[in-house]
mmCIF file of the N, C-alpha and C atoms, coordinates in Angstrom:
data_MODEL
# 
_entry.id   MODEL 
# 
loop_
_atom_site.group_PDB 
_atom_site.id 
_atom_site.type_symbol 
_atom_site.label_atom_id 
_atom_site.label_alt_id 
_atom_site.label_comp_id 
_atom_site.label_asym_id 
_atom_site.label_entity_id 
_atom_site.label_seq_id 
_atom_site.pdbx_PDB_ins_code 
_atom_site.Cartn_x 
_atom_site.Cartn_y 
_atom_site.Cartn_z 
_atom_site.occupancy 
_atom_site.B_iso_or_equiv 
_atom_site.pdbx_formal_charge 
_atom_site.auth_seq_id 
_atom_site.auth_comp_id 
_atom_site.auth_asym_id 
_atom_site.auth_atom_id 
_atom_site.pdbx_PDB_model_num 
ATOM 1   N N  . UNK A 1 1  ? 50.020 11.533 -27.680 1.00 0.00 ? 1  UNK A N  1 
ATOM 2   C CA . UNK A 1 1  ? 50.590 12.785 -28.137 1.00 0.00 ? 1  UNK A CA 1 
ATOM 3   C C  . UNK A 1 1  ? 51.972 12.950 -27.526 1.00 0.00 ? 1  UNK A C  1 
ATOM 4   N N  . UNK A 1 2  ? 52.862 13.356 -28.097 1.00 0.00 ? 2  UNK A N  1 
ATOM 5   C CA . UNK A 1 2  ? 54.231 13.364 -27.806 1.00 0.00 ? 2  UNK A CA 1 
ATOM 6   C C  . UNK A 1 2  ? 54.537 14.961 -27.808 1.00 0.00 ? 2  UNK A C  1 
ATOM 7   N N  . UNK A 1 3  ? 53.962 15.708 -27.937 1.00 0.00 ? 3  UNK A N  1 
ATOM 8   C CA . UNK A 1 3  ? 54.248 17.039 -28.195 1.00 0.00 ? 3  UNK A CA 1 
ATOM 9   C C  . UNK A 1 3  ? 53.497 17.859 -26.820 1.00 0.00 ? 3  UNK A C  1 
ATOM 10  N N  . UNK A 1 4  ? 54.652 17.976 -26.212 1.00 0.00 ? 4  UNK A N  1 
ATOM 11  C CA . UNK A 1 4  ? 53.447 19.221 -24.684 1.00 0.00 ? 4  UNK A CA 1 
ATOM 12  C C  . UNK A 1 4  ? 53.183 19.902 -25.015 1.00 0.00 ? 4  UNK A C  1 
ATOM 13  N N  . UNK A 1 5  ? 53.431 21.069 -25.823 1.00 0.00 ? 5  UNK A N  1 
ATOM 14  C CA . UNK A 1 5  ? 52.573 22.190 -26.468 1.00 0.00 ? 5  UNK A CA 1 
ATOM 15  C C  . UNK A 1 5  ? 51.263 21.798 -26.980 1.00 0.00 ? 5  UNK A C  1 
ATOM 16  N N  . UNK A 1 6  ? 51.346 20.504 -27.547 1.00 0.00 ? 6  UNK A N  1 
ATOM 17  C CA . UNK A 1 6  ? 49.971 20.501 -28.545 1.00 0.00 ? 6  UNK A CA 1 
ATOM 18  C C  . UNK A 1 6  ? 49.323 19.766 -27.185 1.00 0.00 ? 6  UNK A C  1 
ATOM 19  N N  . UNK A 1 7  ? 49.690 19.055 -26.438 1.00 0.00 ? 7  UNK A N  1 
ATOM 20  C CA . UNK A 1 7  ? 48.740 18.556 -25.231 1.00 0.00 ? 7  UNK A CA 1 
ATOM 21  C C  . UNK A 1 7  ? 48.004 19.375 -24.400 1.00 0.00 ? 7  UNK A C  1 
ATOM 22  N N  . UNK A 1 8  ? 49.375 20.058 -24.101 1.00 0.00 ? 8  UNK A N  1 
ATOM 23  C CA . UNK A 1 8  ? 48.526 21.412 -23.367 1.00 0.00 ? 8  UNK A CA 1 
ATOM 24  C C  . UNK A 1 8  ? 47.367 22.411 -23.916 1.00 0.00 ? 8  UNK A C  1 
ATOM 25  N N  . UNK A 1 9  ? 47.809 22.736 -25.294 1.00 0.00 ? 9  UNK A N  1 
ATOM 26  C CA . UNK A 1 9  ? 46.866 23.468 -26.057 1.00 0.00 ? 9  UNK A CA 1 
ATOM 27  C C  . UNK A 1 9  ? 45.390 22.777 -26.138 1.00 0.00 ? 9  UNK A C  1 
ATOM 28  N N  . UNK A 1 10 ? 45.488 21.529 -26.136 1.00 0.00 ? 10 UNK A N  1 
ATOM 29  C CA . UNK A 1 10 ? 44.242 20.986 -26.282 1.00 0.00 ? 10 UNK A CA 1 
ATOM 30  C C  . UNK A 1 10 ? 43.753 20.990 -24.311 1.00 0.00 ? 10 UNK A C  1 
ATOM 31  N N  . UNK A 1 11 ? 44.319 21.069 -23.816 1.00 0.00 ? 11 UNK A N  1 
ATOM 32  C CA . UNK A 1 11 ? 43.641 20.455 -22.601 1.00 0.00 ? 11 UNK A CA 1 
ATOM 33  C C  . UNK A 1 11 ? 42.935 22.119 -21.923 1.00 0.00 ? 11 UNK A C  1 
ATOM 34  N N  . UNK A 1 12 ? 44.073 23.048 -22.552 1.00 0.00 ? 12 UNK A N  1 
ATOM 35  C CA . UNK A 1 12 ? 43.204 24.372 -22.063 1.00 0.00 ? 12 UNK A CA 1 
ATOM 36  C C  . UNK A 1 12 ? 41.725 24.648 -22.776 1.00 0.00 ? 12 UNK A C  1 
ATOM 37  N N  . UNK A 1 13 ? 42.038 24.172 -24.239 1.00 0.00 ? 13 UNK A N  1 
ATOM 38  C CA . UNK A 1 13 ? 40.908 24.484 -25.241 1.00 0.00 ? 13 UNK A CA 1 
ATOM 39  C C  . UNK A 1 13 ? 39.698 23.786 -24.696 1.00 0.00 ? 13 UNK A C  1 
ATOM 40  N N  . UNK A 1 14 ? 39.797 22.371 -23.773 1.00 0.00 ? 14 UNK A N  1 
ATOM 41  C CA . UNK A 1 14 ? 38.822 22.063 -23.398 1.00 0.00 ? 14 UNK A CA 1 
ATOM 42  C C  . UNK A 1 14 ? 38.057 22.439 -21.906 1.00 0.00 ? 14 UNK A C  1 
ATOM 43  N N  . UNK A 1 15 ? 39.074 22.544 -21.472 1.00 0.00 ? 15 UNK A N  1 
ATOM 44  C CA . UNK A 1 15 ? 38.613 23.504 -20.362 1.00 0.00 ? 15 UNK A CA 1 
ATOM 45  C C  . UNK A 1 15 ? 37.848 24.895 -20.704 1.00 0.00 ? 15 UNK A C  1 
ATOM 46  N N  . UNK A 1 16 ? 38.280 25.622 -21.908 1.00 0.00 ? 16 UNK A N  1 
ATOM 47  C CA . UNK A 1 16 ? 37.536 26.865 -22.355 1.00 0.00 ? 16 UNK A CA 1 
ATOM 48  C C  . UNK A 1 16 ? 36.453 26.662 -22.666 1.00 0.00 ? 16 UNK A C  1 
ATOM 49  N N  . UNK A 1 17 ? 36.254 25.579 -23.311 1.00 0.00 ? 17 UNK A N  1 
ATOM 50  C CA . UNK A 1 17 ? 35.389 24.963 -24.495 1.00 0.00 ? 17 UNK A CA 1 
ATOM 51  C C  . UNK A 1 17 ? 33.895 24.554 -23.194 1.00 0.00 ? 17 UNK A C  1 
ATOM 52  N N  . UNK A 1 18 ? 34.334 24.323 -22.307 1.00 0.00 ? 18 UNK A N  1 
ATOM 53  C CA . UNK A 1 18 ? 33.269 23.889 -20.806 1.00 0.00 ? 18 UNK A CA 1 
ATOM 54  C C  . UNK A 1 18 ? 32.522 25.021 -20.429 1.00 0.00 ? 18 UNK A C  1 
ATOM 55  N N  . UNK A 1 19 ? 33.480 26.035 -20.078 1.00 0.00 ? 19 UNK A N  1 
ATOM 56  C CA . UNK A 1 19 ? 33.158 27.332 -19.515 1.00 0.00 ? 19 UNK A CA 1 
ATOM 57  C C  . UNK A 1 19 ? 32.174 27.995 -20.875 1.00 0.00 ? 19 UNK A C  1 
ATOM 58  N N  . UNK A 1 20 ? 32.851 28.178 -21.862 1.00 0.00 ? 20 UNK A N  1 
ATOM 59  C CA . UNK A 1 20 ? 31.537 28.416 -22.743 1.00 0.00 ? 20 UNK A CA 1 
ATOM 60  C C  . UNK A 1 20 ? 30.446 27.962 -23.326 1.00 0.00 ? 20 UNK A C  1 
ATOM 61  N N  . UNK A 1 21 ? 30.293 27.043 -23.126 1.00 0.00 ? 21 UNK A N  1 
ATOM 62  C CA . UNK A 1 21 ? 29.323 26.826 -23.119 1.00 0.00 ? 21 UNK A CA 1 
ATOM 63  C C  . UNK A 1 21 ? 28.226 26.155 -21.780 1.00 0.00 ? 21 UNK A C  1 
ATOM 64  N N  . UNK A 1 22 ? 29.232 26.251 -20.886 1.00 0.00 ? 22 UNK A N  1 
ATOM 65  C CA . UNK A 1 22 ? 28.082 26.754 -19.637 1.00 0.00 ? 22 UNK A CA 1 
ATOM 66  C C  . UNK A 1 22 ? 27.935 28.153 -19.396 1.00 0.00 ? 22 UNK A C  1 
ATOM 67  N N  . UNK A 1 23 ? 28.737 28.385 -20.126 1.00 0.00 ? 23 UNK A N  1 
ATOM 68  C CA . UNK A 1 23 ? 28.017 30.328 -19.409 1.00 0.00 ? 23 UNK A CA 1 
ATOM 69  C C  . UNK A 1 23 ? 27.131 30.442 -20.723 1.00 0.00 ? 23 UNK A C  1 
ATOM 70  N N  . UNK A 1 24 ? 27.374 30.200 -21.854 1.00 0.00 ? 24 UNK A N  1 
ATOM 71  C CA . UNK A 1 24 ? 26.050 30.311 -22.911 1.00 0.00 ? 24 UNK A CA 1 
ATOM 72  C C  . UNK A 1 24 ? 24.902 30.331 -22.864 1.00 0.00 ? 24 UNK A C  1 
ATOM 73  N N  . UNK A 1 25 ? 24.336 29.013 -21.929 1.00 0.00 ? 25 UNK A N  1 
ATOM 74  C CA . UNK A 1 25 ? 23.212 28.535 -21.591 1.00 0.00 ? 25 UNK A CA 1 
ATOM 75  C C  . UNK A 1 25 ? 22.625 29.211 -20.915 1.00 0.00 ? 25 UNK A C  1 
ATOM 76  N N  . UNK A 1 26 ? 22.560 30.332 -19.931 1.00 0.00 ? 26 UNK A N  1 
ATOM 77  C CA . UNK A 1 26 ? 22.005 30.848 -18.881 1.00 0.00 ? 26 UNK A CA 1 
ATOM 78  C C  . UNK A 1 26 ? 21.180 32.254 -19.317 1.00 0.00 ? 26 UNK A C  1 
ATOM 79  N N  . UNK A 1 27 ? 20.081 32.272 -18.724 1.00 0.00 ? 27 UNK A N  1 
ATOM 80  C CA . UNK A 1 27 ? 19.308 33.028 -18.971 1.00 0.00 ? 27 UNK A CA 1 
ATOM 81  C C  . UNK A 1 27 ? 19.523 34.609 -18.761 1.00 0.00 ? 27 UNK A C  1 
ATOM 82  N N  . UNK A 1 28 ? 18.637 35.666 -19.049 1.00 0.00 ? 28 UNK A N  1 
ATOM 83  C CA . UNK A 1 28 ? 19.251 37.163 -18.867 1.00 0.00 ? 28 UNK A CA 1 
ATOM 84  C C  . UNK A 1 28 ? 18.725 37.571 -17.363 1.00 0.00 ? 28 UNK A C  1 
ATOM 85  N N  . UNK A 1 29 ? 17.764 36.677 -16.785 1.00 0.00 ? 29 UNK A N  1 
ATOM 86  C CA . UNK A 1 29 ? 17.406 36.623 -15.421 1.00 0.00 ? 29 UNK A CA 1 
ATOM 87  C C  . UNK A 1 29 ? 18.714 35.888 -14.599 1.00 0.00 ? 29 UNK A C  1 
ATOM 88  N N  . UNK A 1 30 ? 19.556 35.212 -14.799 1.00 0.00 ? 30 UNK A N  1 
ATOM 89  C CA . UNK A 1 30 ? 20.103 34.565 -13.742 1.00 0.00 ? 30 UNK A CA 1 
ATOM 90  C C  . UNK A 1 30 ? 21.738 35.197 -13.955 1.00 0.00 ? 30 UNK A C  1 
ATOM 91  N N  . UNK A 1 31 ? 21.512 36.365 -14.438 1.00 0.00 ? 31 UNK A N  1 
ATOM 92  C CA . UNK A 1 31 ? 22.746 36.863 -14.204 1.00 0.00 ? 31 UNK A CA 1 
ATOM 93  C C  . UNK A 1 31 ? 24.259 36.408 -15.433 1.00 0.00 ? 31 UNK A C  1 
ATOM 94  N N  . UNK A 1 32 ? 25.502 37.368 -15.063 1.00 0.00 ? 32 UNK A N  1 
ATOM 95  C CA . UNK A 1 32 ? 25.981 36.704 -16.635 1.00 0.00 ? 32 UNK A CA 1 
ATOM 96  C C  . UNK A 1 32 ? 27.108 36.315 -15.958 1.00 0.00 ? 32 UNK A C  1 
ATOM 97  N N  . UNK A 1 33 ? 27.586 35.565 -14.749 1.00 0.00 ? 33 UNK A N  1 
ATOM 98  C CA . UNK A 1 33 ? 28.620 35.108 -14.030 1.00 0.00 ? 33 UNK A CA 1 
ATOM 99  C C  . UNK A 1 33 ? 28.854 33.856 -14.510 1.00 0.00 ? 33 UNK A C  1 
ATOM 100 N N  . UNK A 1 34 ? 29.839 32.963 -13.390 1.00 0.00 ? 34 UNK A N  1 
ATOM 101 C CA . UNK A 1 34 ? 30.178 31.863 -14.303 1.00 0.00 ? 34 UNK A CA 1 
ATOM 102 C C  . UNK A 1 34 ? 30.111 31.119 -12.755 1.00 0.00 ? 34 UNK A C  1 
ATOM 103 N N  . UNK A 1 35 ? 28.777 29.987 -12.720 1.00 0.00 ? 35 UNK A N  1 
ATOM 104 C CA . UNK A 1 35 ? 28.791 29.320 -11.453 1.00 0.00 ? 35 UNK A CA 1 
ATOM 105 C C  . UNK A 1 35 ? 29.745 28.226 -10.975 1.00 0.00 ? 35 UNK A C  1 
ATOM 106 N N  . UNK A 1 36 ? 29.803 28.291 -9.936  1.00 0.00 ? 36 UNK A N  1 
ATOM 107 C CA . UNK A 1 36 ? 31.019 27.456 -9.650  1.00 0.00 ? 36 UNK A CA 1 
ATOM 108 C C  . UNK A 1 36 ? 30.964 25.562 -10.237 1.00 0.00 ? 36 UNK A C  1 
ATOM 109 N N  . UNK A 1 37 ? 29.709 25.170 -10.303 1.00 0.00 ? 37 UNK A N  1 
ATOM 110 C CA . UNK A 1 37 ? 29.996 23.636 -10.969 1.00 0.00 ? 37 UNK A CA 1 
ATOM 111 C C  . UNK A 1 37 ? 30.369 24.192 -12.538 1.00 0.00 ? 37 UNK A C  1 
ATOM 112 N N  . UNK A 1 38 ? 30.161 25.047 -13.245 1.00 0.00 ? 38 UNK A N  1 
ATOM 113 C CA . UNK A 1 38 ? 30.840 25.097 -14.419 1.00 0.00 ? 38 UNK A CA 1 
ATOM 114 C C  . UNK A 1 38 ? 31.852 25.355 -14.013 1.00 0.00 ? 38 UNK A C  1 
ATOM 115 N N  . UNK A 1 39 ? 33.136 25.906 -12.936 1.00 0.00 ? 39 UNK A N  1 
ATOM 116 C CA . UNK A 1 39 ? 34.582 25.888 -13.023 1.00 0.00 ? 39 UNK A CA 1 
ATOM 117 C C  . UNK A 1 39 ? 35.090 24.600 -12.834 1.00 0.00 ? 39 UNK A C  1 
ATOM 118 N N  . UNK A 1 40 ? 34.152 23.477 -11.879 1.00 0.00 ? 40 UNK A N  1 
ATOM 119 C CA . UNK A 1 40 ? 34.762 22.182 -11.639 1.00 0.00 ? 40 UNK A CA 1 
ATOM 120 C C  . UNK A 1 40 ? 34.595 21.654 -12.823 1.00 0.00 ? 40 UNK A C  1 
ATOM 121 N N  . UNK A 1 41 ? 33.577 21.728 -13.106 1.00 0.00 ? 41 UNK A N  1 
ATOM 122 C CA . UNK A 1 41 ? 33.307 21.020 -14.525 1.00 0.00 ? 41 UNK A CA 1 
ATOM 123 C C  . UNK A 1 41 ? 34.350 21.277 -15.665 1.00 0.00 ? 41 UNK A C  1 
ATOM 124 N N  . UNK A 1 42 ? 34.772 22.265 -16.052 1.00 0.00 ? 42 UNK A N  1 
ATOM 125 C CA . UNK A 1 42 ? 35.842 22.838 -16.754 1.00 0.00 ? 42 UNK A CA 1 
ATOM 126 C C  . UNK A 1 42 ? 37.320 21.974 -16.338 1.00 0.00 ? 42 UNK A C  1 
ATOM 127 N N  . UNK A 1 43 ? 37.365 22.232 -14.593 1.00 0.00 ? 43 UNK A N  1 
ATOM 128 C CA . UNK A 1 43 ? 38.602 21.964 -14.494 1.00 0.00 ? 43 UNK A CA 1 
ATOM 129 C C  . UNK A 1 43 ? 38.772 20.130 -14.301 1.00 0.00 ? 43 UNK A C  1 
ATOM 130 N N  . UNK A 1 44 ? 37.406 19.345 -14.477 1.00 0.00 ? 44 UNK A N  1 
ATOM 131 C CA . UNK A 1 44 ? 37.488 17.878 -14.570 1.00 0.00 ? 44 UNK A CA 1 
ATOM 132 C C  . UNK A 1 44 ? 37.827 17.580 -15.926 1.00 0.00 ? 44 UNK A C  1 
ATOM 133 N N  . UNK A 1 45 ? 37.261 18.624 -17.067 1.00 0.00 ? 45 UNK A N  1 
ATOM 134 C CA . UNK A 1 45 ? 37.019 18.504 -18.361 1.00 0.00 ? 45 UNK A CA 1 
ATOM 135 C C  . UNK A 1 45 ? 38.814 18.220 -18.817 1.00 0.00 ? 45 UNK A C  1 
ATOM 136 N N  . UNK A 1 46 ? 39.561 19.512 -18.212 1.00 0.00 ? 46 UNK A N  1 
ATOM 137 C CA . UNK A 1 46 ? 40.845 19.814 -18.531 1.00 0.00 ? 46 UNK A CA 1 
ATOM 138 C C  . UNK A 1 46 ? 41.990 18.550 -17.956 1.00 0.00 ? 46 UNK A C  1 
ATOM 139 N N  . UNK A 1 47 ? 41.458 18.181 -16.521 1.00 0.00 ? 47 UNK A N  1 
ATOM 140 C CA . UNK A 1 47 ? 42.089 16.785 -16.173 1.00 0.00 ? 47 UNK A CA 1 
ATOM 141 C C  . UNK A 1 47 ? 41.635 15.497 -16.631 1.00 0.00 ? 47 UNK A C  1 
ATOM 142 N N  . UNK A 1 48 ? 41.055 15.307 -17.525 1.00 0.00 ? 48 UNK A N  1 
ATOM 143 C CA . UNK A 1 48 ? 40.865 14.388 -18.274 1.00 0.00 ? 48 UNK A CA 1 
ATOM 144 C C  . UNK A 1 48 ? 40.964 14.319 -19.268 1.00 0.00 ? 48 UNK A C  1 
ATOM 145 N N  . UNK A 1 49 ? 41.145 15.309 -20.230 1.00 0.00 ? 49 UNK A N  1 
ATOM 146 C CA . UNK A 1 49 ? 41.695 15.432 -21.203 1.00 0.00 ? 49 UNK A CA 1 
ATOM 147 C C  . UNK A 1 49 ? 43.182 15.493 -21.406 1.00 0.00 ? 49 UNK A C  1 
ATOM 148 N N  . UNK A 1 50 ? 43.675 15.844 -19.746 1.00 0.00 ? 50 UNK A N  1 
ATOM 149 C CA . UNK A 1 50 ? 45.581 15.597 -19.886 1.00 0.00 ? 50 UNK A CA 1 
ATOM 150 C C  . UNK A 1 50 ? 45.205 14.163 -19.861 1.00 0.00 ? 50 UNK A C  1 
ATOM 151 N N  . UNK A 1 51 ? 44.992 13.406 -19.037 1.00 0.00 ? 51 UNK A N  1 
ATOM 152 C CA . UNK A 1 51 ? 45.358 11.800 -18.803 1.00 0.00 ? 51 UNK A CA 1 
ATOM 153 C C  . UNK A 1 51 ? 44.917 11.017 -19.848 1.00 0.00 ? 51 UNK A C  1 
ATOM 154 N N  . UNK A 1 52 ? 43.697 11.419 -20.711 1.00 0.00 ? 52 UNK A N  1 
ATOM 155 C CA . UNK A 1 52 ? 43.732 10.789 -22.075 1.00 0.00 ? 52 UNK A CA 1 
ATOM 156 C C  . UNK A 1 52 ? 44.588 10.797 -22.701 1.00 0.00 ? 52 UNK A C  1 
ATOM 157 N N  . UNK A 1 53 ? 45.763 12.106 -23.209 1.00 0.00 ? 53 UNK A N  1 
ATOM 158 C CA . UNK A 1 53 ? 46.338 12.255 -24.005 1.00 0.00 ? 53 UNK A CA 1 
ATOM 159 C C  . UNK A 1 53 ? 47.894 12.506 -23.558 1.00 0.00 ? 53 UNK A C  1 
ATOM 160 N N  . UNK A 1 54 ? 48.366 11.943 -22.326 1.00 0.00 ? 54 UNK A N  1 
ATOM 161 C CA . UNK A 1 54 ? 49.268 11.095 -21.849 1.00 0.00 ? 54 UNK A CA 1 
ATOM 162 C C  . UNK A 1 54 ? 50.193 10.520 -23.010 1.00 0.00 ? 54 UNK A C  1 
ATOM 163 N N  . UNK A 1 55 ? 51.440 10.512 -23.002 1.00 0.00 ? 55 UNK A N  1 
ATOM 164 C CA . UNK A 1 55 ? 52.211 9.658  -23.661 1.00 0.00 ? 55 UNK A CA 1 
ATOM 165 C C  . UNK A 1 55 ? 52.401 8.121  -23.551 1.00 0.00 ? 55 UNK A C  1 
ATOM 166 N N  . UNK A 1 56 ? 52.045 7.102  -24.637 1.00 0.00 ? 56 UNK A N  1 
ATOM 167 C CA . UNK A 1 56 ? 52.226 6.029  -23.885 1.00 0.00 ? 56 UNK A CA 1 
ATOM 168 C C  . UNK A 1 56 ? 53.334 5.143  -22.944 1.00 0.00 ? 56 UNK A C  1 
ATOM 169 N N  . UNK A 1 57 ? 53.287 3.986  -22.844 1.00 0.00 ? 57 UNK A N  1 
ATOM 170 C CA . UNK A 1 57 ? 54.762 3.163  -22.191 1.00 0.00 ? 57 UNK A CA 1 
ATOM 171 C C  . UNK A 1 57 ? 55.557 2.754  -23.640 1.00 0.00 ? 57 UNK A C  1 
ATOM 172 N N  . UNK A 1 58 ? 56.865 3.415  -23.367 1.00 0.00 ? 58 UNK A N  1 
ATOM 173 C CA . UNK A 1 58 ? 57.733 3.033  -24.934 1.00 0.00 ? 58 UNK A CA 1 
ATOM 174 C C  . UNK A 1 58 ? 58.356 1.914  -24.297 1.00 0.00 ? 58 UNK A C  1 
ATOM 175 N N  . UNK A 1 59 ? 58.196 1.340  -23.478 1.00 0.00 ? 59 UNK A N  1 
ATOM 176 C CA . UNK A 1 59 ? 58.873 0.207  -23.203 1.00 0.00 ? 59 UNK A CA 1 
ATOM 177 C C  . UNK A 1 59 ? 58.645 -1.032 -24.056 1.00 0.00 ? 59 UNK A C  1 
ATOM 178 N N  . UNK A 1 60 ? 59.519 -2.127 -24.507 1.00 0.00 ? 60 UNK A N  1 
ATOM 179 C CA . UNK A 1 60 ? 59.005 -3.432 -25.600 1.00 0.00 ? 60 UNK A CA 1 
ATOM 180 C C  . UNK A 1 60 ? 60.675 -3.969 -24.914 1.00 0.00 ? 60 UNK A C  1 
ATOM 181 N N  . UNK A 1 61 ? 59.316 -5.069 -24.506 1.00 0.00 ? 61 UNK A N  1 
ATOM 182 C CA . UNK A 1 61 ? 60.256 -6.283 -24.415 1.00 0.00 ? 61 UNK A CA 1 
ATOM 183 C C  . UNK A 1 61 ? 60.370 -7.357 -24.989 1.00 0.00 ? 61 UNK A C  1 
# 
């Protein structure tokens, strides 16, 4: 991807995309917070989705 807007847009969307649906899952007994391995989880989700979508090497030799 060559475009930082659209990189970024995707890398937040997946980070959102974590958080909801770990907070989805949880029961009406365990409260409606957001536990902390769903924020790491989110925020591994979001750093890996930048380094996938990294620009490549334009270098050619």
């Amino acid at each position: 991807m060559k475009d930082r807007g659209l990189r970024t847009f995707v890398t937040v969307l997946a980070g959102l995309a974590v958080i909801y649906f770990g907070s989805a899952g949880r029961s009406p007994e365990e409260g409606r917070g957001i536990s902390g391995g769903v924020i790491v989880l989110a925020l591994l989700a979001a750093l890996g989705v930048w380094h996938l979508t990294r620009p490549g090497d334009k270098t050619v030799k």
